[in-house]
PLY file of the C-alpha trace (Angstrom):
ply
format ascii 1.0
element vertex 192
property float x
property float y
property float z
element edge 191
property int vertex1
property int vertex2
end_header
-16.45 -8.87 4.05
-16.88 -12.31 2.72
-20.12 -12.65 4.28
-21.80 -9.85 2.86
-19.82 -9.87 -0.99
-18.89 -12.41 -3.71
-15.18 -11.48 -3.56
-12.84 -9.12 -5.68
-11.73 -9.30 -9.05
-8.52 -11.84 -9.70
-5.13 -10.02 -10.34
-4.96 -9.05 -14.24
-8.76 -8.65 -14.51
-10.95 -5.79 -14.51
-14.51 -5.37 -13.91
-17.18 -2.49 -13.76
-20.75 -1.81 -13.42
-23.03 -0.48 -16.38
-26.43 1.04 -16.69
-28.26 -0.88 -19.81
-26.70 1.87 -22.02
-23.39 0.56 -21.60
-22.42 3.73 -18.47
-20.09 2.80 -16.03
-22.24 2.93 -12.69
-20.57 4.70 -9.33
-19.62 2.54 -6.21
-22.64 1.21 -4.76
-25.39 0.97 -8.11
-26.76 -1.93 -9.30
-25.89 -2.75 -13.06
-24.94 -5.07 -15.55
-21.52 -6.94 -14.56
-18.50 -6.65 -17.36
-15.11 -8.29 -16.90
-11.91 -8.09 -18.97
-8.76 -9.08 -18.97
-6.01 -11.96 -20.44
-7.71 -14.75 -18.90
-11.58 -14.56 -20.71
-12.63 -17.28 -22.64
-11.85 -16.81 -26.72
-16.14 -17.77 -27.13
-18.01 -20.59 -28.00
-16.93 -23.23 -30.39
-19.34 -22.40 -33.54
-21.58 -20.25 -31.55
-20.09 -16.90 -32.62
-23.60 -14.99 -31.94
-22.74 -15.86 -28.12
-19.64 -14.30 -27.90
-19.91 -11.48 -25.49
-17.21 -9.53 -25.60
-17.27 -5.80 -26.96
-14.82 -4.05 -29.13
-12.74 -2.99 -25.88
-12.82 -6.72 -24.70
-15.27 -6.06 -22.24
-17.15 -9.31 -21.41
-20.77 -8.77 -20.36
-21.26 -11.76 -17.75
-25.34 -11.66 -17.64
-25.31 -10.86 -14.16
-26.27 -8.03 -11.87
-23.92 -6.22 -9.62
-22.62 -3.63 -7.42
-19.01 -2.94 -6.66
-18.80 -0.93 -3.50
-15.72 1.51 -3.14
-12.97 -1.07 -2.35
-13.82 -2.95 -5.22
-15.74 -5.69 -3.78
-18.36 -7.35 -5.76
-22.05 -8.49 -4.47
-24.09 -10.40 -7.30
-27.76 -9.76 -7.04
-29.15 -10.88 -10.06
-29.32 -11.65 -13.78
-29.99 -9.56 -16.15
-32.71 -11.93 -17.99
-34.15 -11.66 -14.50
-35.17 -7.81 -14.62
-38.35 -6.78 -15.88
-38.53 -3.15 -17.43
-41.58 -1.87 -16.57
-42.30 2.18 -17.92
-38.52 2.36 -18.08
-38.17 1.52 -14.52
-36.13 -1.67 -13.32
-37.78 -3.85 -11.07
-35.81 -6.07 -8.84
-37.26 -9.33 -9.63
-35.25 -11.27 -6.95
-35.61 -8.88 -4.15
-39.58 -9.16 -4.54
-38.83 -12.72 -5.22
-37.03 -12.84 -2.00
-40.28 -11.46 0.09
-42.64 -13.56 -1.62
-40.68 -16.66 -0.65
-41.35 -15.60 3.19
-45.26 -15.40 2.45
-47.21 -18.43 4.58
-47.89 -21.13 1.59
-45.88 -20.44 -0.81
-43.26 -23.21 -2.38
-41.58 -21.48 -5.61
-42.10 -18.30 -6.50
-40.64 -16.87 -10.40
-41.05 -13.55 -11.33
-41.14 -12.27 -14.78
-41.75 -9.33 -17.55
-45.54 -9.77 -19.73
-45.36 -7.55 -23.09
-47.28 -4.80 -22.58
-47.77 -2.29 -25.59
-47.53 1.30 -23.36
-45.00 0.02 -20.49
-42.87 -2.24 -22.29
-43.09 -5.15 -19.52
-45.30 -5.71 -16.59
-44.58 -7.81 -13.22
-46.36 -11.15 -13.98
-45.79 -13.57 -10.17
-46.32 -17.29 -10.83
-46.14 -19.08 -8.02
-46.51 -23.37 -6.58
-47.86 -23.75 -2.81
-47.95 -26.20 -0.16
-50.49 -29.05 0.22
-51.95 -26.93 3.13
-52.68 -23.87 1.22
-56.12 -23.50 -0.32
-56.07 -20.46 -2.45
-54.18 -16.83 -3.07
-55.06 -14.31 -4.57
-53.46 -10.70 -6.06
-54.94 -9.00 -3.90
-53.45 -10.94 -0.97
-49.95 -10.91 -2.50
-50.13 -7.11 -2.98
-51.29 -6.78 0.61
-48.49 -8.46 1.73
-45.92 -6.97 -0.21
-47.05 -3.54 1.09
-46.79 -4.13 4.32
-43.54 -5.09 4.07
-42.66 -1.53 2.33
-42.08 -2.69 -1.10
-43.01 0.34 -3.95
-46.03 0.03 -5.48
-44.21 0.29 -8.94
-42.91 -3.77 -7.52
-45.86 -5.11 -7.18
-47.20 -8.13 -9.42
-49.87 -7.49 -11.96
-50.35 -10.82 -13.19
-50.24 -14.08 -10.32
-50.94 -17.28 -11.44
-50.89 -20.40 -9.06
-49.46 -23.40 -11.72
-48.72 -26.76 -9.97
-45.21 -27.14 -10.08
-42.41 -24.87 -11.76
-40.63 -26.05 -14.39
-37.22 -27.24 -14.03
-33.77 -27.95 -15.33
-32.06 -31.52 -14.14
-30.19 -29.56 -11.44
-33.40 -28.13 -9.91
-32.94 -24.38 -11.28
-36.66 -22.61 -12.06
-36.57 -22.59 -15.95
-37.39 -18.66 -16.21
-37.43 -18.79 -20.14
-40.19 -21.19 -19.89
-42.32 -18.68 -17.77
-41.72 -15.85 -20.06
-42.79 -17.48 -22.87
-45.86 -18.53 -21.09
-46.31 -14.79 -20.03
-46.31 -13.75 -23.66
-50.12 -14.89 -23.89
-51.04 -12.97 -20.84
-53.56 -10.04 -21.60
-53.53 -8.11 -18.26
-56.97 -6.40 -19.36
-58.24 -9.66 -19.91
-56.65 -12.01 -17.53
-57.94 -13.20 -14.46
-56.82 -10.57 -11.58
-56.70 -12.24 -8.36
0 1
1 2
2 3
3 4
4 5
5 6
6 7
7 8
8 9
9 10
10 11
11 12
12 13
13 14
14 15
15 16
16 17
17 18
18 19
19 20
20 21
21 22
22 23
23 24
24 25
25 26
26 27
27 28
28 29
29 30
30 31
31 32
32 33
33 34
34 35
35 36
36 37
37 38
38 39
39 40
40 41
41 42
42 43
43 44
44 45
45 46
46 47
47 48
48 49
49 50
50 51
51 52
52 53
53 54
54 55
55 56
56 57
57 58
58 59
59 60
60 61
61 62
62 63
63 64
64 65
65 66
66 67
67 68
68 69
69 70
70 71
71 72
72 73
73 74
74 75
75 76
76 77
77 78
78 79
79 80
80 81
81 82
82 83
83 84
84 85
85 86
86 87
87 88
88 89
89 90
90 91
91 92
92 93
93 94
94 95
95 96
96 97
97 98
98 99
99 100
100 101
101 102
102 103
103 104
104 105
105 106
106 107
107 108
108 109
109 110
110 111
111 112
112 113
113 114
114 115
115 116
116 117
117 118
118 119
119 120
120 121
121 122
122 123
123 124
124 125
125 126
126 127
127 128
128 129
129 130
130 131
131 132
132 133
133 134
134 135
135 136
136 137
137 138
138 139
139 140
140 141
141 142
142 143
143 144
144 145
145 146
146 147
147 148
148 149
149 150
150 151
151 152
152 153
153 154
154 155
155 156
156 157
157 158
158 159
159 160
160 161
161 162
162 163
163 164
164 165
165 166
166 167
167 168
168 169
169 170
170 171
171 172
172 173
173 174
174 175
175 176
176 177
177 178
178 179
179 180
180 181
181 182
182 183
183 184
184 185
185 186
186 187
187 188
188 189
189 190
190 191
């Protein structure tokens, strides 16, 4: 099973699955990861506003999960990483995932625009090789239909930037994007 999870929880530590309401999830659904037991972390050092754990001393990790029936864990996600789009989660890294196989494309980053009647939609900003010329939204959404994605996945918003922006390890600096995405008026933007 190591191949296809992250492992099982330590001895003397717990963990479940939640909807965003705070409802342990069944085997097998995707939710927000919680841990607890004697080994968690006390919080940070004058940073009480990060310190995650509930009144039962569950600790909410930030990550997505499912625990299938014998307990073991597969991490899909992050939590900052799902956009909420008419009450529907969309799994940004498994569309992430597909875009990264489409012909010119570098970096992909996926992430939530405001939108005043859905909440959040799908905004796709993405870098491409020297090779590539153009793409469009239309082209994306093409693509990620014929590869059987729901149309509720697919990208409003694409925007081709030259490079991504970065932490000093390399890691696609997500907050960055979102904030950029605040100024994005789908009715107004550019569409492909």
């Amino acid at each position: 099973r190591a191949s296809q999870s992250d492992g099982k929880a330590l001895p003397f530590m717990e963990v479940k699955v939640t909807d965003f309401q705070g409802n342990e999830l069944p085997a097998g659904e995707e939710g927000n990861l919680l841990v607890r037991g004697s080994s968690l972390f006390v919080g940070y050092l004058k940073r009480p506003e990060l310190y995650g754990v509930d009144e039962a001393g569950w600790f909410n990790t930030g990550d997505l999960a499912r625990i299938d029936k014998d307990g073991y864990i597969r991490i899909t996600g992050r939590t900052k990483d799902v956009v909420i789009r008419g009450g529907e989660n969309i799994p940004v890294v498994e569309v992430e995932n597909l875009l990264y196989k489409f012909p010119g494309i570098v970096d992909v980053a996926l992430v939530g625009c405001p939108d005043e009647r859905l909440g959040e939609r799908l905004c796709a900003y993405v870098t491409l090789d020297e090779n590539a010329t153009d793409l469009t939204l239309d082209q994306v959404k093409a693509y990620l239909t014929e590869q059987q994605l729901s149309k509720n996945y697919l990208p409003e918003y694409l925007e081709v930037i030259e490079a991504m922006p970065r932490t000093a390890s390399g890691k696609i600096q997500k907050f960055k994007l979102r904030e950029q995405a605040k100024d994005v008026r789908l009715e107004t933007a550019k569409r492909g």
